[in-house]
C-alpha positions, -999 to 999 in steps of 0.1 A, spaced: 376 194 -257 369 180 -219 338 208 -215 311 177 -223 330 154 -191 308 176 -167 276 164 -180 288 127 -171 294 133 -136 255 145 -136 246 112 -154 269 92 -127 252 112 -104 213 107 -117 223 64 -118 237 64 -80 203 81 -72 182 57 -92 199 27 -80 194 37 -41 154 45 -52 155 11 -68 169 -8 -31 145 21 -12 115 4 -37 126 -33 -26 128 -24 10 94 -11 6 77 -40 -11 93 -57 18 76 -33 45 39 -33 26 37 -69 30 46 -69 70 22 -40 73 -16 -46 81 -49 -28 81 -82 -40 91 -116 -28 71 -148 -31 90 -188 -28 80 -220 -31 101 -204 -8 131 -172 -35 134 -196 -69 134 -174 -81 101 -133 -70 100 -112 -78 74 -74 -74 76 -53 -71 46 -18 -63 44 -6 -28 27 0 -49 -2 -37 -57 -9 -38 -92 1 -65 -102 31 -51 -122 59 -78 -127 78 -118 -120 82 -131 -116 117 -174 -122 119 -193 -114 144 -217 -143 152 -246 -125 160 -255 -121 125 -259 -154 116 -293 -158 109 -304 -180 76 -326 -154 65 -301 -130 65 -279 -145 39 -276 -118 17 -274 -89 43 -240 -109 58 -227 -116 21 -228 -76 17 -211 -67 52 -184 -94 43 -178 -75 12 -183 -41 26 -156 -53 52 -134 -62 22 -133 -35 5 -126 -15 32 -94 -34 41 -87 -30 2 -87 6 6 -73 16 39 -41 -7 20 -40 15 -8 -36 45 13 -13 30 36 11 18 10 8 55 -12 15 73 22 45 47 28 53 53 -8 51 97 -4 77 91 22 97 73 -2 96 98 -27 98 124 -5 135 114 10 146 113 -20 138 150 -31 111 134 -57 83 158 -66 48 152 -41 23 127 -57 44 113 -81 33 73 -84 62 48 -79 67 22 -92 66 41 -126 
């Protein structure tokens, strides 16, 4: 009569752990938007610095290639540059989030939020 009670303490169990990932997630979020990364093009004459989260803070040019005729060419490393930043953010914030999942005994590579 009382043998199905033991699967309850696994569900108890399985919504403490999911509740603690849920805080972990917030703290995160949290962390990703204090964290920064800076993408660079044309060997570091444009930077662009994001945080984790994806959203650039700032954009760092180089004056020296300021030259009217060049318009394009400085349009390009300004995106290059962003797009960097845009990337090096993604990784950061998986790499925050694989030690996320990883303290909690989650399998590797598994993509959080769900």
């Amino acid at each position: 009569m009382l043998k199905g009670l033991g699967g309850l303490g696994d569900m108890a169990g399985m919504m403490k752990k999911a509740q603690e990932m849920q805080a972990k997630m917030g703290e995160m979020q949290e962390e990703l938007e204090n964290m920064t990364v800076t993408g660079e093009s044309g060997a570091g004459l444009v930077k662009a610095t994001s945080t984790a989260k994806g959203v650039i803070t700032a954009l760092d040019i180089d004056p020296s290639i300021f030259h009217p005729e060049e318009k394009e060419v400085v349009e390009d490393l300004i995106l290059a540059a962003i797009k960097d930043a845009q990337g090096k953010a993604q990784t950061k914030a998986q790499e925050e989030m694989g030690k996320l999942t990883e303290g909690m005994g989650l399998p590797a590579g598994m993509k959080l939020p769900f």
